[in-house]
C-alpha positions in Angstrom: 0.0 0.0 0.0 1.7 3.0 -0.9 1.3 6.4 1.3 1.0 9.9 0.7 2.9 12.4 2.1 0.6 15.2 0.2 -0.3 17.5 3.2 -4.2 17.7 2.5 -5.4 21.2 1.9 -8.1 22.8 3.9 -10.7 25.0 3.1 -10.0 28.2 4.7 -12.6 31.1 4.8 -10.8 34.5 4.7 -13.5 36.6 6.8 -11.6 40.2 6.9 -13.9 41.0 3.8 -17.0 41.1 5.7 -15.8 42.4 8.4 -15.2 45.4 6.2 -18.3 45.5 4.9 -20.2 45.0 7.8 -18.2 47.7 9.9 -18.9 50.3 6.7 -22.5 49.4 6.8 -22.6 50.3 10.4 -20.5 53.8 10.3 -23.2 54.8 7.0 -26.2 54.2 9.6 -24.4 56.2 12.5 -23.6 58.8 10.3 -26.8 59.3 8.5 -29.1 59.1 11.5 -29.8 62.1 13.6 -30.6 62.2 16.8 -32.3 65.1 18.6 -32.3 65.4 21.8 -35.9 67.2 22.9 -36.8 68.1 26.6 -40.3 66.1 27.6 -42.0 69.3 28.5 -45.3 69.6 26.3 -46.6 73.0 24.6 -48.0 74.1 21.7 -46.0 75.6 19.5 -47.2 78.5 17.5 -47.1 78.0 13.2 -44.9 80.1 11.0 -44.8 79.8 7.4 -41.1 81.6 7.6 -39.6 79.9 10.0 -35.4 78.7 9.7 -33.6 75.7 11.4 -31.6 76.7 14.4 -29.2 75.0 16.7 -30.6 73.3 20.0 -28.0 73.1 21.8 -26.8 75.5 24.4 -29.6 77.0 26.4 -33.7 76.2 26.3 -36.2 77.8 28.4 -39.3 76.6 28.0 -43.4 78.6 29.2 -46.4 76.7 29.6 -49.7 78.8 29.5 -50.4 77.7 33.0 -47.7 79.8 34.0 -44.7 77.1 34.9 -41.5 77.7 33.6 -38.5 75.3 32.7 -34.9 76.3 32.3 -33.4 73.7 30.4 -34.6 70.1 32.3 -35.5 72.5 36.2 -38.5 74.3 36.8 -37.9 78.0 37.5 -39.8 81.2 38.1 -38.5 85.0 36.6 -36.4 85.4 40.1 -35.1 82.0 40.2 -34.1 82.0 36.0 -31.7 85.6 36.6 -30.3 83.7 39.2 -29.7 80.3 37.2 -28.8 82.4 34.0 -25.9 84.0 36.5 -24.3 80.9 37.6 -24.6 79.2 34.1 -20.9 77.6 32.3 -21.0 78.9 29.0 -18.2 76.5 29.0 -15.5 79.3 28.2 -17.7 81.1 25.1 -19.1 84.4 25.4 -22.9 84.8 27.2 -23.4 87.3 24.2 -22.8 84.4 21.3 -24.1 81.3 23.7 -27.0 79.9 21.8 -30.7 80.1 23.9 -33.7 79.1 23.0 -37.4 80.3 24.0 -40.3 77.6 23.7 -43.1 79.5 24.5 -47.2 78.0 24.3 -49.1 79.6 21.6 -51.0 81.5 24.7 -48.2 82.6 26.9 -48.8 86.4 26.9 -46.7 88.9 25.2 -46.0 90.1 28.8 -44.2 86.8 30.1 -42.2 86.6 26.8 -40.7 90.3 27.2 -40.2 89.6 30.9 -37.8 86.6 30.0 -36.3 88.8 27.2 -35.8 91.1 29.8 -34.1 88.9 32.1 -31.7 87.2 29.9 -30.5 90.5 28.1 -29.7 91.5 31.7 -27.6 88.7 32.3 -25.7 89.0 28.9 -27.6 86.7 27.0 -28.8 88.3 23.7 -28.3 85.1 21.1 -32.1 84.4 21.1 -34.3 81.9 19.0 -38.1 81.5 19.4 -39.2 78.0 18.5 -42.1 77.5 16.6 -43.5 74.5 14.2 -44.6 74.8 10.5 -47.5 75.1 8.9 
């Protein structure tokens, strides 16, 4: 009987293809999903039919027509927000370019709103976006 001494061959699978693929696929779904990042306090938004995309981040103060106000994710009143406004990081950028946003109810008075103007062009704050929905 006469014997080999051919090693046999195996099959081998080279997997760093897929791998490749697979981690592309996952950076094109990171990078085309957004993710927004809303506070869970509910009003109604007025409509505007001219209204422009701004930047959320930085500051959000938000007025419910029953009178309660939020700054960012705490519940403040006009005395308390001058005094949260005043203590804020602005994480070494100027108050005057640090982004805030106003979410007022469609039936928060013109009266509130000004006040809350008032109060954050005392404390330096003058970068200002209202936030509405669209029509």
């Amino acid at each position: 009987m006469k014997v080999s001494n051919r090693k046999k061959r195996g099959v081998n699978v080279d997997l760093t293809p897929m791998i490749d693929v697979v981690f592309q696929l996952i950076l094109f779904f990171l990078v085309s999903t957004t993710f927004a990042v809303l506070p869970a306090i509910n009003v109604n938004l007025p409509e505007s039919s001219t209204a422009q995309g701004a930047d959320i981040a930085g500051i959000t103060i938000t007025m419910q027509s029953n009178g309660k106000m939020w700054f960012n994710d705490e519940q403040v009143s006009f005395t308390t927000l001058g005094e949260r406004l005043a203590s804020f990081d602005t994480e070494g950028r100027k108050k005057d370019e640090y982004p805030v946003t106003l979410e007022a109810d469609e039936n928060v008075t013109n009266g509130s709103i000004v006040k809350v103007f008032d109060v954050l062009r005392t404390e330096g704050f003058v970068s200002i976006n209202l936030r509405t929905t669209d029509k």
